[in-house]
Every structure is written in C-alpha cells, then in structure tokens.
C-alpha positions in Angstrom: -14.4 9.3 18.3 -17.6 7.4 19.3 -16.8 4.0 18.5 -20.3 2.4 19.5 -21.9 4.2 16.5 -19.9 3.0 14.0 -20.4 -0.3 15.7 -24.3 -0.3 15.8 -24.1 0.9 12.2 -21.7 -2.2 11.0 -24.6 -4.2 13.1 -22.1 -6.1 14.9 -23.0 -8.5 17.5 -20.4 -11.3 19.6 -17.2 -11.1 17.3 -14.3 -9.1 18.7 -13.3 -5.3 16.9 -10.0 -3.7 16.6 -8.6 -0.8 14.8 -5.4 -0.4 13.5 -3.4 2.0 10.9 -2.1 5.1 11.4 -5.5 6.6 13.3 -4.6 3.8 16.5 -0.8 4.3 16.0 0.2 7.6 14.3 0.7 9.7 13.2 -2.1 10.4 10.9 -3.5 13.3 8.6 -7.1 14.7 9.1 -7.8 12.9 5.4 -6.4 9.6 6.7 -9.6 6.8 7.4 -10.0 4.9 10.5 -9.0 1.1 9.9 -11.7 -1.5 11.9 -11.2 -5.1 11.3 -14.0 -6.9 12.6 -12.9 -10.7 13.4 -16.3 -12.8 12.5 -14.3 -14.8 10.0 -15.8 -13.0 6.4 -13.7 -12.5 3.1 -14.8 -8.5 2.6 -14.1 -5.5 2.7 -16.2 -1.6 2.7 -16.3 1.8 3.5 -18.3 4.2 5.6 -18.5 7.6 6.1 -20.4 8.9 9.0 -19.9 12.8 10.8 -17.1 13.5 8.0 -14.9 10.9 8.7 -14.3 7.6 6.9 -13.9 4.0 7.9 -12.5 1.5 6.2 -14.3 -1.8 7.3 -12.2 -5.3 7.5 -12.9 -8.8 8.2 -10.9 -11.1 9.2 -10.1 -14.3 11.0 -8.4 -15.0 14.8 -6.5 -17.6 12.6 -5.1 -16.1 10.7 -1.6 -17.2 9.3 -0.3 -14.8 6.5 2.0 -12.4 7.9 0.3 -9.7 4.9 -2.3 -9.4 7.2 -0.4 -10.0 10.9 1.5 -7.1 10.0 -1.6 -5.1 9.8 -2.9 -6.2 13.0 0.6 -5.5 14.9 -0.1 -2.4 17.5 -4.2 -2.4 17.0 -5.7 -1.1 19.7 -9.0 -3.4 20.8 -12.9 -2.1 21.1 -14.6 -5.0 21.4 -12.9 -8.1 22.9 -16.0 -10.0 25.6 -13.5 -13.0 25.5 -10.4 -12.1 25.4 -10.1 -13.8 21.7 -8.4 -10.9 19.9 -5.8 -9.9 23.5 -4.7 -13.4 22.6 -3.8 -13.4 19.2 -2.3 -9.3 19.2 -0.1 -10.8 22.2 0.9 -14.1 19.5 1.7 -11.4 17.0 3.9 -9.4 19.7 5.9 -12.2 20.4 6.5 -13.1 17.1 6.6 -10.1 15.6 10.3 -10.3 14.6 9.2 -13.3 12.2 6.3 -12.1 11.0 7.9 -8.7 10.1 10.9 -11.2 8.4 8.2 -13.2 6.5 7.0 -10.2 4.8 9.4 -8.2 3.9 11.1 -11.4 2.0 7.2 -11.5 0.5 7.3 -8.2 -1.2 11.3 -8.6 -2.5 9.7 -11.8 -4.1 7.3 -9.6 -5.3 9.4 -7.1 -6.7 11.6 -9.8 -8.5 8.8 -10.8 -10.3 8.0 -8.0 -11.5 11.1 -6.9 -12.8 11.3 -9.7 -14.6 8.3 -9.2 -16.1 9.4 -5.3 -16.8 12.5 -6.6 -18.5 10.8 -9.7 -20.4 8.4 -7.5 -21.9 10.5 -4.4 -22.3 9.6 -3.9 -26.4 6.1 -6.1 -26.7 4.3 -5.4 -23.3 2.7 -2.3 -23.0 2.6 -3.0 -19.5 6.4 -3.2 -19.2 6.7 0.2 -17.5 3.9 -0.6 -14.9 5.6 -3.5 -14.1 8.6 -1.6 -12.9 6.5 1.2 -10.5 4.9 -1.7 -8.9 8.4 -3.6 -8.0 9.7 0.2 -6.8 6.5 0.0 -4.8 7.1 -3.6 -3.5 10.6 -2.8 -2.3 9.4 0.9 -0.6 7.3 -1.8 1.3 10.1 -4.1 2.4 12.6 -1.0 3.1 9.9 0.8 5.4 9.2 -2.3 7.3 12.9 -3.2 7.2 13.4 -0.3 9.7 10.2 -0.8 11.9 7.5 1.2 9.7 4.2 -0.3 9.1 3.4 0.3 4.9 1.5 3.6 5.1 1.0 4.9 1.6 0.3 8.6 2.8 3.1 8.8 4.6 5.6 6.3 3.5 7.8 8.9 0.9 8.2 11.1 4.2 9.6 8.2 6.0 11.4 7.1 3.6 13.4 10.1 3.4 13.5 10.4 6.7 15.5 6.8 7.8 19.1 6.8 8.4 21.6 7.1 6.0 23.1 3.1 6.1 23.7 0.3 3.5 20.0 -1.2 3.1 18.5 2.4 2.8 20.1 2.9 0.0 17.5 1.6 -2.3 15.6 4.7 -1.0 17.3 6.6 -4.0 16.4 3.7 -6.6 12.8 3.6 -5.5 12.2 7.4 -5.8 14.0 7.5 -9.0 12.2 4.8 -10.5 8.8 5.9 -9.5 9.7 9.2 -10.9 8.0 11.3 -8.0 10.7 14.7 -9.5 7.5 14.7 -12.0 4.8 15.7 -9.8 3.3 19.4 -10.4 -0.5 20.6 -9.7 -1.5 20.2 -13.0 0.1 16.4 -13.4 -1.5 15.0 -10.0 -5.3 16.9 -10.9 -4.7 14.1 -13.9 -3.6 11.5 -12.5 -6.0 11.8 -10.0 -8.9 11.3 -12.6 -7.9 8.0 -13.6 -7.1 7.0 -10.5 -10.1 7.2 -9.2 -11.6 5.7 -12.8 -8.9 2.7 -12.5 -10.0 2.2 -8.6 -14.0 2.5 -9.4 -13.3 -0.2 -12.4 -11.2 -2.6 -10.5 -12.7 -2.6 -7.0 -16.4 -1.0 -7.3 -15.9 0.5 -3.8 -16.1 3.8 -1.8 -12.2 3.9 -2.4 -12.2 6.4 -4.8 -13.8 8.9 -2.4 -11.3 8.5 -0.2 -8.4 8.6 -2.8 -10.2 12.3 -3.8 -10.0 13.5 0.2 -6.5 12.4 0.8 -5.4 14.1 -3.2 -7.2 17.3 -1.8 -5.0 17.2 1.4 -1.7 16.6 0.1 -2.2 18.7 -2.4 -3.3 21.6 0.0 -0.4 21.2 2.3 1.8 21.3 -1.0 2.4 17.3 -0.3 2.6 17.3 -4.2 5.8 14.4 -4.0 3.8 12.6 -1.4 0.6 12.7 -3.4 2.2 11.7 -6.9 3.6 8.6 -4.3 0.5 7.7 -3.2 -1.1 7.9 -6.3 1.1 5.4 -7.9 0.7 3.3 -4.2 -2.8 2.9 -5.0 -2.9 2.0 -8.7 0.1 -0.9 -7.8 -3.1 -2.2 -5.4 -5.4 -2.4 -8.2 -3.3 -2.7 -11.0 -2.3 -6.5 -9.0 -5.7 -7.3 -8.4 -6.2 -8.1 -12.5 -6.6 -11.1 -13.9 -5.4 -11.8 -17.2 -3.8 -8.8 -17.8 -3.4 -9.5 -21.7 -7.0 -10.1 -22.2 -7.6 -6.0 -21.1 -4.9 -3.9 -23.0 -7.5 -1.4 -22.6 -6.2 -0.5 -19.6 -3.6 0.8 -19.9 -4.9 4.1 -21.2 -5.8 5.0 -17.7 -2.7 3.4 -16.5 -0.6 5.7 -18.2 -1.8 8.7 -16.6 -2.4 7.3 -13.3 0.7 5.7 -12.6 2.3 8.4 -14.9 4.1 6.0 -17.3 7.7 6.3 -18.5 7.6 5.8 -22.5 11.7 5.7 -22.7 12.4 2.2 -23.4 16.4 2.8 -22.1 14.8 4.8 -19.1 12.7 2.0 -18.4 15.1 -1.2 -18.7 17.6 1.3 -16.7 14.9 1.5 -13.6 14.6 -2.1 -14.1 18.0 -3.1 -14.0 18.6 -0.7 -10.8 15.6 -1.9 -9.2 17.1 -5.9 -9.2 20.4 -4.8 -7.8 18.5 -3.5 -5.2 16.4 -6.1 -4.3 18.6 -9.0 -4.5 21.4 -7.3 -2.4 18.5 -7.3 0.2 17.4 -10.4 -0.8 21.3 -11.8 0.1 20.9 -9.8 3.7 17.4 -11.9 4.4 19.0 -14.9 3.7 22.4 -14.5 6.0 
C-alpha cells in the first residue's frame, strides 16, 4: 500500500493523516475502501480510486467532541503525525474509550426510538412508515454491534451479528434481522435493489459512493454473501435516506426507496416490526441507564 501517493494526490501538506476501518483493523474484503481522515479541520468528504483500490477521503478536527466520530477514530493507525497532534488525541480516545463507546450506543437507541415512533405515528398516512422501521432495525444493529466491542461495519456487521454470544442483550439480533427482512434476498432481488441504490446514493450525496456500493454488491454477491449484501444495501439507504430534509416535500422518493430498502407493504407486518423493535430498544435503553 503506498501511502505517500495517495498523499501527494490529496495535496496534503502540515496536517496529521490517519486511517481507520476495517483496512487498519480487520478484517476486511478485497471490495472494502481504505478510510483516511485527514485532520486540517474541513467539513467534507470524497472518494478516490487510484491502482484499483478506493479511498474514502475524511476531514476532520483534533477537537473533536462527538463520540459519532471518536468511535471512528478508535484503533486508527497514524501516517502522518510531525507533531505528535493526532498520538495525543487517539491516546484521549483510548482512555476514554469506555464513555465514548457508552455515549454512542445510547445515541443510536435514541435514534431508533424516534424512528419507531415515527413508523407507528404514520403507520396508515406516511408512505414512509415502513422506512422508518428498517432505519430504527439499522440504528439498534449499531448499538448491539458496538455493545459487544464491534466498530459499525456495514459489510460485515450481519456476520458479526450472528456470530456474538448467545446472552440477554443479543437478543435483539433476531428482531433486527426479522425486521430488516434479510430471509428476502435472492440474485434477482439485490441486481434491483442495487439499481436504486445506487440512484438514491447519486441523488442524495452526488459522490463517488455509488461506485463503491457497485464493487462491494459484485463481491458479496460472488462469494454468495446474498444476506450480507441485502444488509448492506438497506445500511446504505438508512445513511441517505437520514440525510433528507423535509422528507414530506419529496414523496417522490419513495419509489426508489421501495426497491432499495425493499419495503414491507403489510400494514400488520409493519406495526408488528415496530412494536418488536421498541421492546427491544428500551429494554437496552433500561440496561444504559442502570
């Protein structure tokens, strides 16, 4: 991996460079992009490709307080670092890496609540009722994985998911899967949803993403990954899909939604998910708060 060309490309000069995800701590697919944060202080975000491999470009701050985006920085492995700037704040995040971990997992139950009640609110007038109800199966798949020590890694959450020990909190595994449906996935269903995926991502963010969302569909898919594909498929779409503003404004939509996140149109099946979905995260709610 030579580093100092992807450097000289991203014309980087006097701000310390880290990399982090599943590429500095593993394990990682061939598809999977290389995550390098570059800490010059900038609100942004792009994407690179250079020798076949892809690089997903962050920017961010040395004071940075929101543990979102400590969490990402836990366990990145430093490139560039002339004063010791970015050893200092991984080694703040190490030491309080109990909290930070605490901080977010209580962030994405939040989430999740919310969401459910906006699922069960809008259960016979929102047509976004059922998207509301993948995302909060999504939010709490967040707060489960990290629950047991996993850093959120859509491509390879489901496995580890199904992989933690069988125990009171995991429990919600079931729910999650269930609610996000991934029983459903079959060649022909993720070649589908994979088209408006990519649409919804190219609509909402006007980014490389989508050819990185095609490169990671063709791998899953070839290692018959279809459950972890249909998985992250949905992961992606809860990213954009939370990134709209006035939602009601653009019922428009939800035509790519419902064949990206592979809607549920069962009204009972939907309020059910919902309904199993807020046991779940307020029982782990009540254990954040002992």
């Amino acid at each position: 991996m030579e580093y100092k060309k992807i450097l000289e490309n991203l014309s980087i000069e006097n701000h310390p460079v880290g990399i982090g995800g599943c590429k500095s701590q593993g394990p990682s697919y061939d598809c999977c992009e290389y995550d390098i944060t570059v800490f010059d202080g900038k609100k942004e975000e792009s994407f690179l490709e250079h020798d076949g491999n892809f690089y997903h470009i962050y920017h961010g701050t040395l004071e940075e307080t929101s543990p979102d985006i400590l969490l990402q920085y836990d366990g990145m492995t430093i490139l560039v670092d002339e004063q010791w700037e970015l050893r200092m704040l991984l080694s703040k995040i190490k030491e309080k890496k109990q909290q930070i971990f605490n901080a977010y997992v209580k962030n994405c139950l939040v989430e999740s609540g919310v969401c459910i009640t906006k699922a069960k609110h809008g259960l016979n007038s929102d047509p976004y009722s059922s998207s509301w109800v993948k995302c909060a199966a999504y939010f709490l798949a967040d707060a489960i994985s990290v629950l047991n020590s996993y850093h959120p890694s859509p491509v390879h959450m489901l496995k580890t998911l199904r992989e933690l020990p069988k125990n009171k909190t995991n429990e919600a595994v079931s729910v999650i899967t269930d609610s996000i449906g991934i029983e459903r996935a079959t060649s022909s269903l993720l070649s589908r949803m994979l088209k408006s995926t990519m649409g919804f991502s190219d609509l909402i963010t006007d980014n490389f993403h989508s050819r990185i969302i095609s490169r990671k569909y063709n791998y899953l898919v070839e290692n018959s990954l279809l459950s972890d594909c249909y998985f992250y498929l949905g992961y992606v779409n809860r990213n954009n899909f939370k990134k709209i503003q006035d939602l009601h404004r653009k019922p428009e939509l939800i035509h790519l939604l419902k064949t990206g996140f592979d809607l549920e149109n069962d009204t009972i099946k939907v309020e059910s998910d919902a309904n199993n979905l807020y046991e779940a995260t307020n029982f782990l709610l009540s254990l954040a708060h002992e």
